[in-house]
ZADO-1210 file (C-alpha; in nm, 4 decimals, padded with zeros to 6 digits):
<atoms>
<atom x="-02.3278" y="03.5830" z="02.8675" code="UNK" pos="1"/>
<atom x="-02.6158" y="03.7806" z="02.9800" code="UNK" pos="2"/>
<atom x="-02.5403" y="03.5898" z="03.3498" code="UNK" pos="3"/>
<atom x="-02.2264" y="03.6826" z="03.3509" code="UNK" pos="4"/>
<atom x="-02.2568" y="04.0549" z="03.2821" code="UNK" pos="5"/>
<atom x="-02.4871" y="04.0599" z="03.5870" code="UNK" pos="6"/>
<atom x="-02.2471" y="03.9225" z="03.8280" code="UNK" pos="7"/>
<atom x="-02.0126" y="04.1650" z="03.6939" code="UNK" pos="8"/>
<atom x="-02.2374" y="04.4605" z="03.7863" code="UNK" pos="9"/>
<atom x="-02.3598" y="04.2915" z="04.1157" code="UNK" pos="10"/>
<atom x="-01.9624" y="04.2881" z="04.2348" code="UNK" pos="11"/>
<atom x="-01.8920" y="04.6963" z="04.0877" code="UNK" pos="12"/>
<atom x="-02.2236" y="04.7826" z="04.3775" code="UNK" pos="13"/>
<atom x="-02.0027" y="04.7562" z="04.6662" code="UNK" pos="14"/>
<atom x="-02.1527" y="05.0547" z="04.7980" code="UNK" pos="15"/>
<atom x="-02.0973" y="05.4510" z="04.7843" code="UNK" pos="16"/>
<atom x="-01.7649" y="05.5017" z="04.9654" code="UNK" pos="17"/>
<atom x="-01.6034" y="05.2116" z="04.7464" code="UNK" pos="18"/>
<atom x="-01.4878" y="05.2932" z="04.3902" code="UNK" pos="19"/>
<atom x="-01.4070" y="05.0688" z="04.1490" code="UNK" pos="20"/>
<atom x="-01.1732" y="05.1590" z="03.7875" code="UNK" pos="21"/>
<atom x="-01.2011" y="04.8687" z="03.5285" code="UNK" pos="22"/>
<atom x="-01.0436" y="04.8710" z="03.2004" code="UNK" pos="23"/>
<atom x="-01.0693" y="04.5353" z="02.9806" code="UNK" pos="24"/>
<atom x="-00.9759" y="04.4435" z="02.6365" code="UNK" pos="25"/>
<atom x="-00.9709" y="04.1158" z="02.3993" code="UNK" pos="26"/>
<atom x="-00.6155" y="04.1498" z="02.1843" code="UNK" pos="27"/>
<atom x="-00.7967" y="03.9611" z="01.8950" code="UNK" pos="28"/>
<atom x="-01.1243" y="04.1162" z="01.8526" code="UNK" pos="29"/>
<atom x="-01.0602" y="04.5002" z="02.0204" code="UNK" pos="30"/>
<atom x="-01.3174" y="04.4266" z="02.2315" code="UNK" pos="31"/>
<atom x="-01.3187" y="04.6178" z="02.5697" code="UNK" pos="32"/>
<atom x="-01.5548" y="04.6630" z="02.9294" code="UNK" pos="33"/>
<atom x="-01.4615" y="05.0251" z="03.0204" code="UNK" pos="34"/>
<atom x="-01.6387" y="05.1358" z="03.3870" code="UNK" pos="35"/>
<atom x="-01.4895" y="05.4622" z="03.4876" code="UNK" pos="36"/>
<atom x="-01.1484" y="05.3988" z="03.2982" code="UNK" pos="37"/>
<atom x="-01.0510" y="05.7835" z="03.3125" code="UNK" pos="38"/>
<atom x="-01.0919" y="05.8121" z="03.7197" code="UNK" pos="39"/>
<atom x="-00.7332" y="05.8750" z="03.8670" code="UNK" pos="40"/>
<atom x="-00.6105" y="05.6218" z="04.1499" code="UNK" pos="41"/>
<atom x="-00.2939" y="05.6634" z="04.3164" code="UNK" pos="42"/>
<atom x="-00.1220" y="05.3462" z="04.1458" code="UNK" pos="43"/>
<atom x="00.0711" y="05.1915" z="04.4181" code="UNK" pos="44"/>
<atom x="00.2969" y="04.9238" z="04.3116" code="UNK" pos="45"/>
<atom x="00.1351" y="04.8860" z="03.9439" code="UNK" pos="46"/>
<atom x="00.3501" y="05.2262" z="03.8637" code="UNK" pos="47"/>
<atom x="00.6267" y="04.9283" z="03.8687" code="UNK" pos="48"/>
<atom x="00.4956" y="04.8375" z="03.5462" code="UNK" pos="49"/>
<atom x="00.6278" y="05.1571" z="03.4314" code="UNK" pos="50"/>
<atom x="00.9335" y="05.1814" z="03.5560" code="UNK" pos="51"/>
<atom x="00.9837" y="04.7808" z="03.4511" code="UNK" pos="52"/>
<atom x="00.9608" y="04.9373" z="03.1076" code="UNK" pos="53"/>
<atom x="01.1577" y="05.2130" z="03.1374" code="UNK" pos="54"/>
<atom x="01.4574" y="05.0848" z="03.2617" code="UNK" pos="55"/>
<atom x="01.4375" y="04.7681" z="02.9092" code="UNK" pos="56"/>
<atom x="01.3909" y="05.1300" z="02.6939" code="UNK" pos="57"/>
<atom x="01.6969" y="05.3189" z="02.8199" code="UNK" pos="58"/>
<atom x="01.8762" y="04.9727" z="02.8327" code="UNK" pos="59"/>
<atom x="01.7931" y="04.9220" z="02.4665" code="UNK" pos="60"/>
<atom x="01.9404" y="05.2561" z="02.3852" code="UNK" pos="61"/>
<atom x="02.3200" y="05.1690" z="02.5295" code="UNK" pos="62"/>
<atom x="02.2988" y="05.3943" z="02.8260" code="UNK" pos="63"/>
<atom x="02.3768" y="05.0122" z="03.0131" code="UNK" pos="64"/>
<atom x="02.3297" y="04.7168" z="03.0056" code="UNK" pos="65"/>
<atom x="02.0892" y="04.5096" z="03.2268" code="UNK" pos="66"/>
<atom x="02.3891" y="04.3076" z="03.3199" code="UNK" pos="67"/>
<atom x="02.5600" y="04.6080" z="03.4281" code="UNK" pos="68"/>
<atom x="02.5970" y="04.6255" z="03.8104" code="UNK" pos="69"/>
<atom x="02.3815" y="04.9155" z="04.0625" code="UNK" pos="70"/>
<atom x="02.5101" y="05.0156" z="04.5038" code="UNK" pos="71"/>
<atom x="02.2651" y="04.8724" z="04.6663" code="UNK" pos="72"/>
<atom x="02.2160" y="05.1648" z="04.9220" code="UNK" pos="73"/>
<atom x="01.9342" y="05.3323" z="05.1507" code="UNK" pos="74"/>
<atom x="01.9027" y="05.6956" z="05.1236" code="UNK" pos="75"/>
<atom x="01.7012" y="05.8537" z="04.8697" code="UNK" pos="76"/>
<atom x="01.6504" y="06.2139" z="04.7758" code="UNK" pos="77"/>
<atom x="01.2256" y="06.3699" z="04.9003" code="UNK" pos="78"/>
<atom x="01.0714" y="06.5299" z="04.6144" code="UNK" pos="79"/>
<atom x="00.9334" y="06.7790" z="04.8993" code="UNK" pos="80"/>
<atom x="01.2366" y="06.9211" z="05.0098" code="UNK" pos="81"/>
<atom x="01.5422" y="06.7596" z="04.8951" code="UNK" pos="82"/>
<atom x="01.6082" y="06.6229" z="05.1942" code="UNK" pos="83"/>
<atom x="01.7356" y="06.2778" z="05.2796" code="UNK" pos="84"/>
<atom x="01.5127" y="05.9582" z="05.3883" code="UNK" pos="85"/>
<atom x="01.5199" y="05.6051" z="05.4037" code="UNK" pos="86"/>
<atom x="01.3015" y="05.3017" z="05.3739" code="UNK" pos="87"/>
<atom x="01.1424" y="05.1276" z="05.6564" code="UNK" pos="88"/>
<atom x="01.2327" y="04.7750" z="05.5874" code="UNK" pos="89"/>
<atom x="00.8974" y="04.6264" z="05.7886" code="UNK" pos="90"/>
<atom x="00.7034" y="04.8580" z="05.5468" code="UNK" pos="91"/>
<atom x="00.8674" y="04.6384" z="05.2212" code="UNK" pos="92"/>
<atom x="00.7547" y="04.3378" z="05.0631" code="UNK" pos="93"/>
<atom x="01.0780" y="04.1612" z="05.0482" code="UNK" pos="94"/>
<atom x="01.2818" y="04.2579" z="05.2779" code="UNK" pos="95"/>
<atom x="01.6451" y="04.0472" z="05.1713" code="UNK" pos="96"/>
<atom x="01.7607" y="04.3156" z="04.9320" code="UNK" pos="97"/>
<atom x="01.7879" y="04.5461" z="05.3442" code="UNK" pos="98"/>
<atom x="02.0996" y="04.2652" z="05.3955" code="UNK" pos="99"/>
<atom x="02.2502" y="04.3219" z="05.0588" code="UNK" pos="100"/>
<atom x="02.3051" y="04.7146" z="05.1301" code="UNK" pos="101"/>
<atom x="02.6943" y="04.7911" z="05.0425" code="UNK" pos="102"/>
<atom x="02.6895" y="04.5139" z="04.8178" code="UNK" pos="103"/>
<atom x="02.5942" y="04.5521" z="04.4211" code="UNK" pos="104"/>
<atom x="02.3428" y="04.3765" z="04.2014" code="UNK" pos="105"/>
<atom x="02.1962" y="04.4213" z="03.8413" code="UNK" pos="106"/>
<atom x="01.9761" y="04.6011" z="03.7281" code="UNK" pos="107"/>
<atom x="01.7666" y="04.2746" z="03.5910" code="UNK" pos="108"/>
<atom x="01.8128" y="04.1353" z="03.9535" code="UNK" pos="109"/>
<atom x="01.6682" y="04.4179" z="04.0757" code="UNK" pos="110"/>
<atom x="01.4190" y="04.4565" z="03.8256" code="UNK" pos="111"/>
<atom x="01.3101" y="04.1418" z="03.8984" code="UNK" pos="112"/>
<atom x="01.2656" y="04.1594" z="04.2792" code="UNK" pos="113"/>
<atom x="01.0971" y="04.5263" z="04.1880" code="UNK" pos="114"/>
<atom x="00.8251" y="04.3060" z="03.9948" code="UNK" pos="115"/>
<atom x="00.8111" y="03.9478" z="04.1194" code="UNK" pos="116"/>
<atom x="00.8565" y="04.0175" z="04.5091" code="UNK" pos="117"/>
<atom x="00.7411" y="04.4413" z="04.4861" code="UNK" pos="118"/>
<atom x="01.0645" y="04.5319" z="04.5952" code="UNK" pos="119"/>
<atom x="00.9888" y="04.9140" z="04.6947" code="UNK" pos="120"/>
<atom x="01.4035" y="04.9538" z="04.7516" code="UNK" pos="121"/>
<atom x="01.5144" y="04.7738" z="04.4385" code="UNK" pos="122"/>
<atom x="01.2261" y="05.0315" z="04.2598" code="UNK" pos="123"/>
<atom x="01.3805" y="05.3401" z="04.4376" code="UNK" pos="124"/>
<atom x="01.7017" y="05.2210" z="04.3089" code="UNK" pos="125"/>
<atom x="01.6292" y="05.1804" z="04.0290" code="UNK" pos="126"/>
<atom x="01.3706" y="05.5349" z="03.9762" code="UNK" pos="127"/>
<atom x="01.7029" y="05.6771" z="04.0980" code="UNK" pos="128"/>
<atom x="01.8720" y="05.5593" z="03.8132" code="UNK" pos="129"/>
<atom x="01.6322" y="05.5839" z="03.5264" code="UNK" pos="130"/>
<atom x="01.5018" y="05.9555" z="03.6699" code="UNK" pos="131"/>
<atom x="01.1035" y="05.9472" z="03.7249" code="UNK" pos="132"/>
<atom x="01.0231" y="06.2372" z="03.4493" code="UNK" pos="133"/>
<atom x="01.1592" y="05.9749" z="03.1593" code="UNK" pos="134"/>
<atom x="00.9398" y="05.7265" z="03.2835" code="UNK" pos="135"/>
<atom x="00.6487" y="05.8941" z="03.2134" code="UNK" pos="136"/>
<atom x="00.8093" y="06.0466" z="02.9265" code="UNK" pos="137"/>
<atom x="00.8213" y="05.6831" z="02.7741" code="UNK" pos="138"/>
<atom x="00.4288" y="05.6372" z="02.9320" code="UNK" pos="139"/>
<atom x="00.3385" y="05.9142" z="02.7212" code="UNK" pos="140"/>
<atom x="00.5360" y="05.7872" z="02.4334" code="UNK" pos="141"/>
<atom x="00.3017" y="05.4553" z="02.4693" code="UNK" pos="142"/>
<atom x="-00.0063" y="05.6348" z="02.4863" code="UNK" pos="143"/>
<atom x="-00.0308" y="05.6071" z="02.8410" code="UNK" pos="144"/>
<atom x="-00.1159" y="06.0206" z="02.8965" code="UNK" pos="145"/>
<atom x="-00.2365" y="05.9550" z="03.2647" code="UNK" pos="146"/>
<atom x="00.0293" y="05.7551" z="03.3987" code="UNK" pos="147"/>
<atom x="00.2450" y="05.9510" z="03.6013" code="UNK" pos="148"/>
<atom x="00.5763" y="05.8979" z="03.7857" code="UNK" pos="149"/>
<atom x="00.6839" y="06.1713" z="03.9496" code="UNK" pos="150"/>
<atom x="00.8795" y="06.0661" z="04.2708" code="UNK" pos="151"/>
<atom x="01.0227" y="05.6971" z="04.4718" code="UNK" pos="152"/>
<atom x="00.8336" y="05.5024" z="04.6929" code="UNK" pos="153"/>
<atom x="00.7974" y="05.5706" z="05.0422" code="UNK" pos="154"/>
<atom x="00.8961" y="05.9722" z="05.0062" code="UNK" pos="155"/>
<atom x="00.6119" y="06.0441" z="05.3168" code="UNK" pos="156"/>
<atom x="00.6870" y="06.4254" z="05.2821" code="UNK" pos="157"/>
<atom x="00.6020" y="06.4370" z="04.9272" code="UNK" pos="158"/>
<atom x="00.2828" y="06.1841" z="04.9861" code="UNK" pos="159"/>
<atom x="00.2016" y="06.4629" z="05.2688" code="UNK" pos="160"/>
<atom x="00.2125" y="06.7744" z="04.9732" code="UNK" pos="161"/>
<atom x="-00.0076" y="06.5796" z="04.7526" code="UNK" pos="162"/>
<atom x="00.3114" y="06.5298" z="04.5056" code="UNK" pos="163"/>
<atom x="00.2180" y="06.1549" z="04.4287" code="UNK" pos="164"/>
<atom x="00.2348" y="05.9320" z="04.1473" code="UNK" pos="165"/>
<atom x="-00.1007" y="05.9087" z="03.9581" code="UNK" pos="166"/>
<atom x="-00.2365" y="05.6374" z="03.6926" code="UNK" pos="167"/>
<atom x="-00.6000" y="05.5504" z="03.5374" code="UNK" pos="168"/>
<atom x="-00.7370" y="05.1990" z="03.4365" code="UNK" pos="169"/>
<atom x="-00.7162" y="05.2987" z="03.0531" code="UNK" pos="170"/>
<atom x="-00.4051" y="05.4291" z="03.1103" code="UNK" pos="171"/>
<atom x="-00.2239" y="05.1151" z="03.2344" code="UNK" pos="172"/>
<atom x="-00.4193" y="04.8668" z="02.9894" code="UNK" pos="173"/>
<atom x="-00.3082" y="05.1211" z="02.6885" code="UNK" pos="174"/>
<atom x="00.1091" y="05.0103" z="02.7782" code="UNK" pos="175"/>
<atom x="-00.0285" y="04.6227" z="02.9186" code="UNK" pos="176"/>
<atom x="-00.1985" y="04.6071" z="02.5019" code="UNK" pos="177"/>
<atom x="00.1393" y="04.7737" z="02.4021" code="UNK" pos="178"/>
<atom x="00.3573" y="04.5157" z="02.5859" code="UNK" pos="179"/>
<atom x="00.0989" y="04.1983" z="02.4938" code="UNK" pos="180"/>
<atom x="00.1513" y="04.2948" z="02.1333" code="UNK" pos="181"/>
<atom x="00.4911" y="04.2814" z="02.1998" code="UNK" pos="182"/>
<atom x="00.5710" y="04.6386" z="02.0759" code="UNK" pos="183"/>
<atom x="00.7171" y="04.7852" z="02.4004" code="UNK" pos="184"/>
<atom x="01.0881" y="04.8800" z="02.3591" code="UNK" pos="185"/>
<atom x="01.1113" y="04.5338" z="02.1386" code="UNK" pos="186"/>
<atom x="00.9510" y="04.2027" z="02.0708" code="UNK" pos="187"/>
<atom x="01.2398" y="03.9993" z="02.2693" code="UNK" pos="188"/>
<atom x="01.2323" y="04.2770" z="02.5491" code="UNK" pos="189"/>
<atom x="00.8981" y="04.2858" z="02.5541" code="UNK" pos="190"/>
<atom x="00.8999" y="03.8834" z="02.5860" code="UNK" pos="191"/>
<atom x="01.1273" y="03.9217" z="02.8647" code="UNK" pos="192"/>
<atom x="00.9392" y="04.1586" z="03.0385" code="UNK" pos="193"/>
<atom x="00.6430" y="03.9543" z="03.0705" code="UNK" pos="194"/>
<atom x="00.8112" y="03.6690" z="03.1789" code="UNK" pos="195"/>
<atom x="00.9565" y="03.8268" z="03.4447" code="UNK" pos="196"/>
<atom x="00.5042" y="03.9422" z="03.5210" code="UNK" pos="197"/>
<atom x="00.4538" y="03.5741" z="03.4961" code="UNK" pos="198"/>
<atom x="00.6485" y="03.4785" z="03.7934" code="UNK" pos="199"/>
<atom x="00.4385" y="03.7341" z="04.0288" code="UNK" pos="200"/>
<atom x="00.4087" y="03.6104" z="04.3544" code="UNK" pos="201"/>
<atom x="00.1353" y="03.8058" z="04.5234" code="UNK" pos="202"/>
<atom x="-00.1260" y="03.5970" z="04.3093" code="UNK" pos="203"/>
<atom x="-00.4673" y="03.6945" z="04.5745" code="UNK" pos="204"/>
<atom x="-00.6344" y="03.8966" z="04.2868" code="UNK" pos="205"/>
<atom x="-00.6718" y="03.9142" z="03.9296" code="UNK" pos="206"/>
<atom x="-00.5335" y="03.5053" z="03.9287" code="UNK" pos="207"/>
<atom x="-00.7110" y="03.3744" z="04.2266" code="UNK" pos="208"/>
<atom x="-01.0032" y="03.2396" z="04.0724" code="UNK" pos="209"/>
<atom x="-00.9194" y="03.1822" z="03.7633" code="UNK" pos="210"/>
<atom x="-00.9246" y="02.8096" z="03.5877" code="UNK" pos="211"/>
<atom x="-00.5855" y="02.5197" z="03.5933" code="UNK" pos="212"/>
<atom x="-00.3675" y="02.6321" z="03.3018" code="UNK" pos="213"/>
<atom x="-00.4579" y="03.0251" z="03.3268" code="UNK" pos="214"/>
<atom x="-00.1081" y="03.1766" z="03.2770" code="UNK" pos="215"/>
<atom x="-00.1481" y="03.5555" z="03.4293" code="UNK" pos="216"/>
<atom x="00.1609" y="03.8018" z="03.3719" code="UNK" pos="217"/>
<atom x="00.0434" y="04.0886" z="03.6174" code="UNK" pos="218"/>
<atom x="00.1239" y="04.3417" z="03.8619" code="UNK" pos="219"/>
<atom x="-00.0413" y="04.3953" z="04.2220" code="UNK" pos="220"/>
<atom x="-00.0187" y="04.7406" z="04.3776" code="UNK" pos="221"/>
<atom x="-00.2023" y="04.8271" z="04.7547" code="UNK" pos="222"/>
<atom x="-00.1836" y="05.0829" z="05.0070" code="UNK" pos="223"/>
<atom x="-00.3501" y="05.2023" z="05.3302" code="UNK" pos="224"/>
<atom x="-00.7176" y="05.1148" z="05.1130" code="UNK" pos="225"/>
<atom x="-00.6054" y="05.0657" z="04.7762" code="UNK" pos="226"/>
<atom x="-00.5677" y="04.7207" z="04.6301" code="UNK" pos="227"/>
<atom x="-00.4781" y="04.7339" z="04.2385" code="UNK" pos="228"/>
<atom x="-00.4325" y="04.4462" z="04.0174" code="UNK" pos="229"/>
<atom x="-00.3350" y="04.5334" z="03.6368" code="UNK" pos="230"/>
<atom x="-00.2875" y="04.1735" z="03.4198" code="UNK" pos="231"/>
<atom x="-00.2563" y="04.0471" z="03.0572" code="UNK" pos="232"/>
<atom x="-00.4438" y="03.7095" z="03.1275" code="UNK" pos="233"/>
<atom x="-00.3209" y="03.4152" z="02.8473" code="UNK" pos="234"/>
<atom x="-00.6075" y="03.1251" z="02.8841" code="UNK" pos="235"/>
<atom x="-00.5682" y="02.8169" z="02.6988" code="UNK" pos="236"/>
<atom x="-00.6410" y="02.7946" z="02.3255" code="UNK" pos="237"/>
<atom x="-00.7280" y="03.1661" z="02.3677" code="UNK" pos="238"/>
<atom x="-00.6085" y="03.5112" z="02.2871" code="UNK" pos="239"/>
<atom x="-00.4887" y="03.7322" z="02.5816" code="UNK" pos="240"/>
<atom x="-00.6900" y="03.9500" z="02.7012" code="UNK" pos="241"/>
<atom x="-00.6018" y="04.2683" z="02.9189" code="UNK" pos="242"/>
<atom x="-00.7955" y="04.3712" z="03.2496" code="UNK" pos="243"/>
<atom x="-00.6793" y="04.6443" z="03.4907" code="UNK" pos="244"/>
<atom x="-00.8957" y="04.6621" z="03.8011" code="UNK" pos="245"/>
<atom x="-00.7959" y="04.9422" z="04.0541" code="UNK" pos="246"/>
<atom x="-01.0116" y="04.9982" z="04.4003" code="UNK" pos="247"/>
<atom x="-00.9847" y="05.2225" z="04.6731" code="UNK" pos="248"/>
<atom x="-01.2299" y="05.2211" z="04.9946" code="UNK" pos="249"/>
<atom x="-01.1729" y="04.8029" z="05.0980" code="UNK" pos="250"/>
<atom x="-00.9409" y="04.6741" z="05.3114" code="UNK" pos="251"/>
<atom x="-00.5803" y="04.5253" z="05.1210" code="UNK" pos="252"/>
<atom x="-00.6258" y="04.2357" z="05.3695" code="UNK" pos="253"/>
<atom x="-00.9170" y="04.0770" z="05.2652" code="UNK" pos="254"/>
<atom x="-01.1972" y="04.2168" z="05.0692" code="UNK" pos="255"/>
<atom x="-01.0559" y="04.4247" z="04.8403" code="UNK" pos="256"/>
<atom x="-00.8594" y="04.1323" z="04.6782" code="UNK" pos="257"/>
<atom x="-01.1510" y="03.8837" z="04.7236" code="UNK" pos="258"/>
<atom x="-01.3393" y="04.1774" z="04.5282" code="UNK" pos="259"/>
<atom x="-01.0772" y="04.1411" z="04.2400" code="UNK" pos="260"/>
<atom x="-01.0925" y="03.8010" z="04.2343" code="UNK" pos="261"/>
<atom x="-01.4368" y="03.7603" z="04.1784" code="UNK" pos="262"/>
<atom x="-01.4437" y="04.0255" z="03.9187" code="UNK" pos="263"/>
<atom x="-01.1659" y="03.8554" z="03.7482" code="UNK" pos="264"/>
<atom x="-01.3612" y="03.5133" z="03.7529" code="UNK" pos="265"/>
<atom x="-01.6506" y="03.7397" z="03.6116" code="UNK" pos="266"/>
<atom x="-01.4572" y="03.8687" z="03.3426" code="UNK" pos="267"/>
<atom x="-01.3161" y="03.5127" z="03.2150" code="UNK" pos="268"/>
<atom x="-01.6527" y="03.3733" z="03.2105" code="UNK" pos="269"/>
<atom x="-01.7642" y="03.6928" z="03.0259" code="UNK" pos="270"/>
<atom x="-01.4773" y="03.6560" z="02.7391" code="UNK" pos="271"/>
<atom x="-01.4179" y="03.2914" z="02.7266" code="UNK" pos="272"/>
<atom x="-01.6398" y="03.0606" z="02.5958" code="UNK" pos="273"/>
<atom x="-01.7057" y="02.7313" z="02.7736" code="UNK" pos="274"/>
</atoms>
């Protein structure tokens, strides 16, 4: 172990205009790697997680059903002004749902391409419906006090007032423990939930270098020079373990994921034993 905890500090020197969030904790024993866990990142796609469990909690209280059918439509409300904007479908992730507008889908559909493909108009659609102030509402509720939703994706004249969404490394491991234990809106929702996490497909970071037969339910998040990855990691013959690492300062393309990849390898060699 002592080997492995040096790697892991040799990866967080990246240098002093890099800065690196980690929050980590076994499920079975409690036991966790904190480095700077309270430092506020803007959370990028990983705020999905949130709304992911928001829209399960207000489905599980009757106000619809996931079956239950959403517009699919382009014009969203700025927190800045009230004005009117659209998304920029070359600035999206998955880009189908643009061909589907006029048409309707569900909200699991769309909570699905939210998560699995980081839909950013299936999670405007979506914010639109469950209202951003109950997300974090329900955050709070999970003890998740620093993860904050407070406007859609892509709302440039809010991101241009400072009026973004927020998050912290505890902060998103506190609702990942909640949901690994199952006790997020309800054991079967909360099963559902991370299957939908399992089927990620931008797998670059927290997976990458992880061993055959790793099964990773996580969420990816990366903007301009931020590149998140926040995961509840199930190895073989194991208990889960959670690990939330959130950077700013590297380049999304290449070394910031890299970065989380070998920090992830770092922290399986760490917990496991071989």
């Amino acid at each position: 172990m002592p080997n492995q905890v040096n790697d892991l500090r040799q990866l967080l020197n990246t240098g002093p205009n890099v800065q690196i969030s980690l929050a980590i904790c076994d499920l079975a024993t409690g036991y966790q790697i904190l480095v700077k866990p309270d430092l506020p990142f803007h959370p990028a796609s990983t705020i999905k997680l949130a709304v992911l469990m928001e829209v399960y909690h207000q489905a599980s209280q009757g106000e619809f059903s996931l079956d239950d059918q959403l517009p699919v439509k382009n014009s969203f409300i700025s927190l800045a002004d009230q004005s009117k904007y659209a998304l920029m479908s070359e600035d999206d992730s998955e880009t189908d749902l643009y061909q589907q507008i006029g048409e309707q889908l569900s909200f699991r559909e769309l909570a699905r391409r939210m998560i699995i493909f980081s839909s950013n108009l299936a999670t405007n659609l979506l914010i639109e419906k469950v209202r951003a102030e109950r997300v974090t509402r329900f955050m709070q509720a999970l003890g998740a006090k620093d993860l904050v939703l407070r406007r859609g994706l892509e709302d440039k004249k809010a991101y241009q007032l400072g009026l973004n969404n927020s998050s912290t490394a505890r902060s998103l491991m506190q609702v990942l423990l909640c949901l690994a234990k199952h006790s997020v809106v309800s054991p079967t929702a909360s099963d559902e939930m991370i299957a939908i996490l399992c089927q990620q497909h931008f797998n670059e970071g927290i997976p990458a270098q992880l061993p055959a037969g790793v099964n990773v339910a996580h969420k990816t998040g990366w903007i301009e020079k931020v590149y998140h990855d926040a995961a509840i990691v199930y190895p073989p013959q194991h208990s889960p373990y959670i690990v939330v690492i959130l950077t700013s300062g590297l380049s999304e393309k290449d070394a910031a994921p890299a970065l989380v990849a070998s920090l992830s390898a770092a922290i399986y060699h760490q917990l496991i034993p071989t």
